[in-house]
C-alpha positions in Angstrom: 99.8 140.8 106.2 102.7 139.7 108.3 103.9 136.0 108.1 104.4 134.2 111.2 107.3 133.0 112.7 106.6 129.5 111.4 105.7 130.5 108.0 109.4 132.9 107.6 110.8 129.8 109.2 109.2 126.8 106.6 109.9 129.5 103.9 113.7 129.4 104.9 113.4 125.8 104.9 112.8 125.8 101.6 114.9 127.7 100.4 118.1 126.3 102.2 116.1 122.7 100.4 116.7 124.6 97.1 119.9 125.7 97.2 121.1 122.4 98.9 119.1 120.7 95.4 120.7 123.0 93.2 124.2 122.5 94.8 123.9 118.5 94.3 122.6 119.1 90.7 125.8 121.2 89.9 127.9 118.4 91.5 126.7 115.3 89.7 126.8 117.5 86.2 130.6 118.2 86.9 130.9 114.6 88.2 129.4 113.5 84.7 131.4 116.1 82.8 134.8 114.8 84.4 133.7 110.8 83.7 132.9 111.6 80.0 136.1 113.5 79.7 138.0 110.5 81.2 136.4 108.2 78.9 137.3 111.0 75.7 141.2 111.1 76.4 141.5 107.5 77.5 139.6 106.2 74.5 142.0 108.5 72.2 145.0 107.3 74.0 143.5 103.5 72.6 143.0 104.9 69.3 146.3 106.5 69.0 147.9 103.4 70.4 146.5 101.4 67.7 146.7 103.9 64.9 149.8 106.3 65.4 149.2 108.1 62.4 146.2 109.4 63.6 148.1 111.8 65.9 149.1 114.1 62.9 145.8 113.7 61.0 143.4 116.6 61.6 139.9 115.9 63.5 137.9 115.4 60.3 140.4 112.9 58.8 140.3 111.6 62.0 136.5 111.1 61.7 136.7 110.0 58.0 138.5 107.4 58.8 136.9 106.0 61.6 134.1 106.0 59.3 135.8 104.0 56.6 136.5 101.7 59.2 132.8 101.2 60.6 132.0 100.1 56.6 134.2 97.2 56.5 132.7 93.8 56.8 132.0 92.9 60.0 132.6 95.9 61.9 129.1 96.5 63.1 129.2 93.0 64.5 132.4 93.7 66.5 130.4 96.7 68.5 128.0 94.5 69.2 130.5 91.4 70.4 133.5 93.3 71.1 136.7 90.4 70.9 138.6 89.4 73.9 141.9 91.3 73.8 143.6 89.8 77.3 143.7 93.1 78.2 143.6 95.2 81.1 140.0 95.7 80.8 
C-alpha cells in the first residue's frame, strides 16, 4: 500500500530530524575532542615549564616520574587543595 502524502512528508521529517541530531552529535564530539586537546598541550606546556628535563625524557619516564611525584608526602592533599600560585589562572 501506498503512503500518503502526509505520511512521505512526516517520514521526511524525520529523517531531516535525524540527520540534523546526528550532525549536532558530531559537532559537540569534535568540540570536546578540540577542549581536551587544548587542556593536553597547555597542561604539558606547565609541566615542561616547571620540569625542563622532561622534554628529552621519553613518555614512560615521563609517567614514572610523575608517579614518583604523586608518592611524596602530601601530594594527594595538593590535588585536592591546589596552592595559590598568583598566576594567570
Amino acid at each position: 500500500m501506498d503512503k500518503s502524502p502526509e505520511e512521505q512528508k512526516v517520514e521526511k521529517k524525520i529523517g531531516q530530524l535525524q540527520n540534523h541530531q546526528k550532525i549536532l552529535l558530531n559537532r559537540k564530539r569534535q568540540e570536546e575532542r578540540r577542549a581536551r586537546t587544548h587542556r593536553l598541550i597547555e597542561r604539558g606546556a606547565i609541566l615542561e615549564a616547571v620540569f625542563p628535563s622532561v622534554v628529552d625524557m621519553e613518555g614512560e619516564k615521563v609517567e614514572a616520574f610523575l608517579i614518583a611525584l604523586s608518592r611524596l608526602s602530601g601530594a594527594w592533599e595538593l590535588t585536592e587543595n591546589p596552592l595559590e600560585t598568583g598566576g594567570k589562572k
